[in-house]
Every structure is written in structure tokens, then in C-alpha cells.
Short mmCIF file of the C-alpha atoms (twelve columns), coordinates in Angstrom:
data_MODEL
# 
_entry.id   MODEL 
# 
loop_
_atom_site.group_PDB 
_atom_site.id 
_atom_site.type_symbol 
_atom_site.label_atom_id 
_atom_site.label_alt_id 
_atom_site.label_comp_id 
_atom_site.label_asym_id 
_atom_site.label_seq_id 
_atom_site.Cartn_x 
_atom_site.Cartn_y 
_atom_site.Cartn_z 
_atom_site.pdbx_PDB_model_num 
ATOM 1   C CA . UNK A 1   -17.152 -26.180 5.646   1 
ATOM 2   C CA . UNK A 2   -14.226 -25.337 7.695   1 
ATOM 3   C CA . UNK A 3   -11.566 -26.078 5.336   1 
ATOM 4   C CA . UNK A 4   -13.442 -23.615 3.255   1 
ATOM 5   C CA . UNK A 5   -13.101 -20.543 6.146   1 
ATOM 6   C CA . UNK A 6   -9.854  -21.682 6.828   1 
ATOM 7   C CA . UNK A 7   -8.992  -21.158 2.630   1 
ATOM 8   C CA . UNK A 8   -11.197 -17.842 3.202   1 
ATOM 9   C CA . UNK A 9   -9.463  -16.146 5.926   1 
ATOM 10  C CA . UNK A 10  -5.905  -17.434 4.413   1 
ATOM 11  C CA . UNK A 11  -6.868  -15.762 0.634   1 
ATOM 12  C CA . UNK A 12  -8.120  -12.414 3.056   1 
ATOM 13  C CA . UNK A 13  -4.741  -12.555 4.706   1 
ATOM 14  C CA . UNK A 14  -2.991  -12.760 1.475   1 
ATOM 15  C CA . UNK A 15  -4.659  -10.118 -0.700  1 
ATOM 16  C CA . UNK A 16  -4.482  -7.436  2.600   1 
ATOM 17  C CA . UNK A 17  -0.625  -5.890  1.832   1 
ATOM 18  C CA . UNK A 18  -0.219  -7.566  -1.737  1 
ATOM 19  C CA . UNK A 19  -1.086  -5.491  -4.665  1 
ATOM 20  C CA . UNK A 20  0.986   -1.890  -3.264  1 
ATOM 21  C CA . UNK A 21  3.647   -0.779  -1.269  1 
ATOM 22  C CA . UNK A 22  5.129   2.448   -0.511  1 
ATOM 23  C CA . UNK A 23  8.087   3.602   -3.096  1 
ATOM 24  C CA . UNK A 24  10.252  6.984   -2.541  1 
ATOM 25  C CA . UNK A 25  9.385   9.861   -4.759  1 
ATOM 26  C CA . UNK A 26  12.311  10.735  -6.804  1 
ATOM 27  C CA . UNK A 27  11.120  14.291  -6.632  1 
ATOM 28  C CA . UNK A 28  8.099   15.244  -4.409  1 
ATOM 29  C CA . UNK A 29  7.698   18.671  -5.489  1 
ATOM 30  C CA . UNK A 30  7.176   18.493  -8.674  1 
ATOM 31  C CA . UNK A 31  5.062   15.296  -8.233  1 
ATOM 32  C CA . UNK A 32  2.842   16.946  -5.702  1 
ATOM 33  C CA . UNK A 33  2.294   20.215  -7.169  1 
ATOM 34  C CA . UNK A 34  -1.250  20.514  -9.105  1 
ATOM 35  C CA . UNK A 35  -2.102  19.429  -11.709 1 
ATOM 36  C CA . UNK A 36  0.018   16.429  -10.978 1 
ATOM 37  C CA . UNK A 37  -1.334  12.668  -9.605  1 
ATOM 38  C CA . UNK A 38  -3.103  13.007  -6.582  1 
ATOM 39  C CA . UNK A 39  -2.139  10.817  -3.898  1 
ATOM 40  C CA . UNK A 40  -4.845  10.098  -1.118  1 
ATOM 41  C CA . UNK A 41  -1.319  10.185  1.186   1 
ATOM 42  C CA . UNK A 42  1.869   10.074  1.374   1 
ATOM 43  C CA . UNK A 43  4.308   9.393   4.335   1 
ATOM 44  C CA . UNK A 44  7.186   11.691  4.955   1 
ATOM 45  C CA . UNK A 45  10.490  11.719  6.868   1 
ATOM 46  C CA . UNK A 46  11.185  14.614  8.541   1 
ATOM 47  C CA . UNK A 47  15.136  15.935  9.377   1 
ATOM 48  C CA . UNK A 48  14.230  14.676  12.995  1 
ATOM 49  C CA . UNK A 49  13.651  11.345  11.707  1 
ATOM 50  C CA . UNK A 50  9.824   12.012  12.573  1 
ATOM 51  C CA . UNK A 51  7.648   9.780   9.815   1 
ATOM 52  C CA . UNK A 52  4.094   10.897  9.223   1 
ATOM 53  C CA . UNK A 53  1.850   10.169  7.077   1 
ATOM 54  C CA . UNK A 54  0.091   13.167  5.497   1 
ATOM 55  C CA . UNK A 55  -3.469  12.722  4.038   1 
ATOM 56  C CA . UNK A 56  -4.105  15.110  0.420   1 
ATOM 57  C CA . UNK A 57  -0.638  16.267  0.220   1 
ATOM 58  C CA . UNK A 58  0.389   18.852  -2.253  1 
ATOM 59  C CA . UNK A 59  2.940   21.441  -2.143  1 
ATOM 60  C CA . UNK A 60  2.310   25.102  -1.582  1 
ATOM 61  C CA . UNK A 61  5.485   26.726  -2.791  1 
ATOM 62  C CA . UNK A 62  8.103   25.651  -1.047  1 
ATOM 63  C CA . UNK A 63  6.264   23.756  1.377   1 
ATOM 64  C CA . UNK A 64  4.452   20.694  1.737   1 
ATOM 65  C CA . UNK A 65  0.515   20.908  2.994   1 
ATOM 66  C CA . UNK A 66  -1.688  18.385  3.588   1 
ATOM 67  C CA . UNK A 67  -3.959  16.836  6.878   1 
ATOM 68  C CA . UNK A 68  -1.434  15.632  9.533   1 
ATOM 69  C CA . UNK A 69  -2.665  12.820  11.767  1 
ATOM 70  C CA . UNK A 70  -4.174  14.669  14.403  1 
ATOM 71  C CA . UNK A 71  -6.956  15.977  11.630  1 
ATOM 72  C CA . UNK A 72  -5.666  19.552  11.609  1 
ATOM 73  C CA . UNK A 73  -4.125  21.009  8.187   1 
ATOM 74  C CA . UNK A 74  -0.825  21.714  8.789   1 
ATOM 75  C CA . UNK A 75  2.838   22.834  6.319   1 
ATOM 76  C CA . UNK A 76  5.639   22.129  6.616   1 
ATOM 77  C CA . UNK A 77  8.965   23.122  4.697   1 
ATOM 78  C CA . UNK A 78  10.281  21.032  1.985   1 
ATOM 79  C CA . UNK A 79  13.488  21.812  2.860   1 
ATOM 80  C CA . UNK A 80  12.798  19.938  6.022   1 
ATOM 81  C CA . UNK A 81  11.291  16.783  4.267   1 
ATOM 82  C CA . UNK A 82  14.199  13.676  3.509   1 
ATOM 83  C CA . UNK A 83  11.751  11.948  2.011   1 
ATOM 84  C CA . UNK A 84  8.394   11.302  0.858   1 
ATOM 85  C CA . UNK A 85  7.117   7.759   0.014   1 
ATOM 86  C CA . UNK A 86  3.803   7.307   -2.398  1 
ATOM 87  C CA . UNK A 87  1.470   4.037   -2.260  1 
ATOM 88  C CA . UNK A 88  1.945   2.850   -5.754  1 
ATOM 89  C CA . UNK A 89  0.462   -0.895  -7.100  1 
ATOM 90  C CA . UNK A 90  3.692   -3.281  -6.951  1 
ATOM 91  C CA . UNK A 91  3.765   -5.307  -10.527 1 
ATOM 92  C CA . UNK A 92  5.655   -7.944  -8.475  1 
ATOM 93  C CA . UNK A 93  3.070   -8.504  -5.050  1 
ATOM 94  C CA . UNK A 94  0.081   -8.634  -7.298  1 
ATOM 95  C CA . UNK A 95  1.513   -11.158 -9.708  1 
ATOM 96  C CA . UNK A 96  2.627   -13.242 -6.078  1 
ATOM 97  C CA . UNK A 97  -0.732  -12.951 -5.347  1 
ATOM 98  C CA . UNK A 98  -2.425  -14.448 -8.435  1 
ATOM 99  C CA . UNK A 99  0.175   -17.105 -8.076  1 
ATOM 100 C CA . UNK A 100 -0.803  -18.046 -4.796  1 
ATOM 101 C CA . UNK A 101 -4.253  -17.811 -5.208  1 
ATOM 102 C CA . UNK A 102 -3.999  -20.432 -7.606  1 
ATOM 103 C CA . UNK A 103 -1.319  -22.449 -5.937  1 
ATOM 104 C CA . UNK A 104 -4.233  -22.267 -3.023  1 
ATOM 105 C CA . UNK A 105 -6.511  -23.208 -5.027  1 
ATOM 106 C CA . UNK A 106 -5.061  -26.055 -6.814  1 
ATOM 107 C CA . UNK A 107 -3.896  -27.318 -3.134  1 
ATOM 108 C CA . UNK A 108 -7.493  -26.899 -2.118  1 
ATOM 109 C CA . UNK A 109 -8.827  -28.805 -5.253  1 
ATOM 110 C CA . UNK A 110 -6.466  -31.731 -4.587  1 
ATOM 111 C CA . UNK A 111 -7.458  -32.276 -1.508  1 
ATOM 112 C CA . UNK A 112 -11.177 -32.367 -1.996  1 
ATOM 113 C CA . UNK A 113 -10.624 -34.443 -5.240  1 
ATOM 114 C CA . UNK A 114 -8.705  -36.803 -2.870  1 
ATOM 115 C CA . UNK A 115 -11.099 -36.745 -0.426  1 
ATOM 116 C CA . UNK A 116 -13.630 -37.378 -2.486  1 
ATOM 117 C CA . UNK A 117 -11.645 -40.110 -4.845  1 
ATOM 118 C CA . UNK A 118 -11.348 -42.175 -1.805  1 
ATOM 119 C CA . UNK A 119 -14.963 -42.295 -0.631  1 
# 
């Protein structure tokens, strides 16, 4: 039973930052401007080297709009953005994580077949 929540809270750990990451938008403003993807948020560097992360982001013109942490709706200038990263599903982290789930799980299998080979 514990080898089982120890597997558990390992394959939890795991999955947790696996299958995205953040990537830089080549460019944001056309990206963000409707009717393009819409990204449930997006972080940005500002020219003060300020990152937030900005939740239903879309550009207004020339600026970029979206909910700021502190919950209020706020713009800011595009020209002022360096860059804006977008949470996209890595190819590469989810395929690690299949392979380790099985490599687990193999591991795992082994052991009880041992375990149980020798009783």
C-alpha cells in the first residue's frame, strides 16, 4: 500500500509542469487581436523588466488589455511590451511524460513481480 502512494504522489509530481510550457509569441498583436486563439493568459515583459501575467489578453489597438493580477482590467501600450509568452502543449514534455510513466511503471511491476516471485 505504500509503495503504491509513494508511485501516486511521484506520477502527480510528474504530470504537474509536463505537457506545456510558456513559448514567446513571434508577434503578439496580431496573435491577440480577435478573432485570433484565445489564450486564458499570457505573461508579458514590460521595458522595466516588470513580468506579469495578464489573464484574457487581447489587444485594443495599439495596446494590450487584459485582467492584471490585482483583478482590475488594466492597458497597457504595446510599444511598451518586450515580450509576451503563451502557454502552449510542449510535443517534447508530454512524450517525457508517457515515457516515464511507463518506465515507472515497468520499475513498479518488477518489483512486485520480484516480490512476489520470491515468496
Amino acid at each position: 500500500m505504500r509503495s503504491t502512494r509513494l508511485a501516486a504522489a511521484i506520477l502527480l509530481a510528474a504530470y504537474l509542469p509536463a505537457c506545456a510550457t510558456y513559448s514567446v509569441m513571434p508577434d503578439p498583436a496580431a496573435t491577440l487581436k480577435p478573432p485570433q486563439t484565445e489564450f486564458k493568459h499570457v505573461k508579458i515583459t514590460l521595458r522595466t523588466g516588470e513580468e506579469v501575467t495578464v489573464r484574457s489578453p487581447r489587444v485594443d489597438g495599439d495596446s494590450l488589455r487584459g485582467t492584471w493580477p490585482n483583478s482590475l482590467v488594466k492597458s497597457v501600450a504595446l510599444a511598451d511590451v518586450v515580450a509576451v509568452q503563451a502557454k502552449r502543449v510542449s510535443a517534447e514534455r508530454t512524450a517525457g511524460l508517457i515515457l516515464g510513466i511507463a518506465a515507472l511503471a515497468a520499475l513498479v511491476g518488477l518489483w512486485i513481480w520480484t516480490f512476489t516471485a520470491a515468496s
